[in-house]
C-alpha positions in Angstrom: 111.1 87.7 96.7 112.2 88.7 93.1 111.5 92.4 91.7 112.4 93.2 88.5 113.3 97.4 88.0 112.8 98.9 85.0 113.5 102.7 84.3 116.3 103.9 81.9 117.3 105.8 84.4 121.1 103.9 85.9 121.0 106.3 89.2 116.7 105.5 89.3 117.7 102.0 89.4 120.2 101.9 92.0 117.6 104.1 94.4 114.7 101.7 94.2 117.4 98.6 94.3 118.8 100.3 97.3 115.4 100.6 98.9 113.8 97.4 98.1 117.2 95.3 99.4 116.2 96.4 102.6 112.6 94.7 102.2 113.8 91.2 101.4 113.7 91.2 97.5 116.8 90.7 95.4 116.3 92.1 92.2 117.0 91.5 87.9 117.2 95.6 86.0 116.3 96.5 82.2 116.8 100.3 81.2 113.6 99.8 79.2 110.7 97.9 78.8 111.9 95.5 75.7 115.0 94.5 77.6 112.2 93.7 80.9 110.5 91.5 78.5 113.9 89.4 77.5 114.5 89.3 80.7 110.7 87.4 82.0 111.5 85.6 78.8 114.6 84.0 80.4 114.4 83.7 84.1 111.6 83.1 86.7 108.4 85.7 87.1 109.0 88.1 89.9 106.8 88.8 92.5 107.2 92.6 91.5 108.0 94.9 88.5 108.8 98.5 89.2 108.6 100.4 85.8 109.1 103.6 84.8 106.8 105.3 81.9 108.9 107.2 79.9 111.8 105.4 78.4 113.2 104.9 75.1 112.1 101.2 72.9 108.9 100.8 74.9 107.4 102.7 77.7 105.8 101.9 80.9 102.7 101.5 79.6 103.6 99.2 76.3 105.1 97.1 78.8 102.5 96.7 81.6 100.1 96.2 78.1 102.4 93.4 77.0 103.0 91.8 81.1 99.2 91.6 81.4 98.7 90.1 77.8 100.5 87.1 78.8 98.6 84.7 81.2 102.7 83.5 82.5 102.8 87.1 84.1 99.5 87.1 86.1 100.7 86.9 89.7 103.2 89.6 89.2 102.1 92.5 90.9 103.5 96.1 88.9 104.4 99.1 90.2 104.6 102.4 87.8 107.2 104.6 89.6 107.4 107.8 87.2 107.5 111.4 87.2 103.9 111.5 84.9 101.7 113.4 88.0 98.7 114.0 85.9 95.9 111.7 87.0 95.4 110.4 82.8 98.5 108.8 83.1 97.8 107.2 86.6 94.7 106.1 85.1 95.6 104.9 82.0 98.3 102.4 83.7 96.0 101.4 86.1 93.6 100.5 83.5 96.1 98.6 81.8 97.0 96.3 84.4 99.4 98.3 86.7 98.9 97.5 90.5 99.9 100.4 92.0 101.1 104.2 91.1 104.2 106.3 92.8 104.8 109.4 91.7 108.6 110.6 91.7 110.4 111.8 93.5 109.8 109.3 96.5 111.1 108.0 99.7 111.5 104.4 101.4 108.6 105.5 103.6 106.2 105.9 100.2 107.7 103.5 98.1 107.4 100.8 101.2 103.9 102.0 101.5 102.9 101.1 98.1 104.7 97.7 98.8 102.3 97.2 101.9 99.0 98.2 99.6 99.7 95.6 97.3 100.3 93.0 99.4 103.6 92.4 99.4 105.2 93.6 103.0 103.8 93.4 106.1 102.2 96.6 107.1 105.0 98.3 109.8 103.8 98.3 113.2 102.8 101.8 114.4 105.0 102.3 118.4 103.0 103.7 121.0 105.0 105.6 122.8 103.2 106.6 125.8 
């Protein structure tokens, strides 16, 4: 599977590439959200987009707005991984298109969960250790 990351942040980028390698997807980055859209514009649609919302050229939101205006993008599911807590902002990007919401900062376990909840892992099988 193909994920595409999208955060201005280099260091952000490498975390969630680090994580999702180890779930099967290989990836394509932008550091903002008009580099994301040259880069749908040139290659295949990913089965993922992990995007940040505050970054500089166009934000989270503008993008997810602009993926879910174009008919192209509809299977792609998107994932807003940002540091905006307040639930206007989760609701806002939910309302715009966005699959899923993680809050940073994260670890494999929750940013695998939201992976599972949108259909895109298998859910991990719970031992019993009796």
């Amino acid at each position: 599977m193909l994920a595409l990351v999208v955060d201005d942040s280099r260091a952000m980028r490498s975390i969630i590439k680090n994580i999702i390698k180890t779930e099967g997807f290989t990836f394509v980055e932008a550091g903002h959200g008009l580099e994301a859209l040259a880069v749908l514009e040139t290659g295949e649609v990913p089965d993922l987009a992990l995007v940040d919302w505050n970054m500089p050229e166009m934000n989270g939101l503008e993008f997810v707005q602009a993926v879910r205006a174009n008919e192209r993008f509809n299977t792609m599911k998107i994932l807003m991984v940002t540091t905006e807590t307040e639930f206007e902002y989760m609701s806002r990007a939910l309302e715009a298109g966005a699959n899923e919401y993680l809050m940073k900062p994260f670890d494999r376990a929750a940013l695998r969960g939201k992976l599972e909840m949108i259909g895109l892992i298998a859910p991990t099988e719970i031992q019993d250790n009796e």
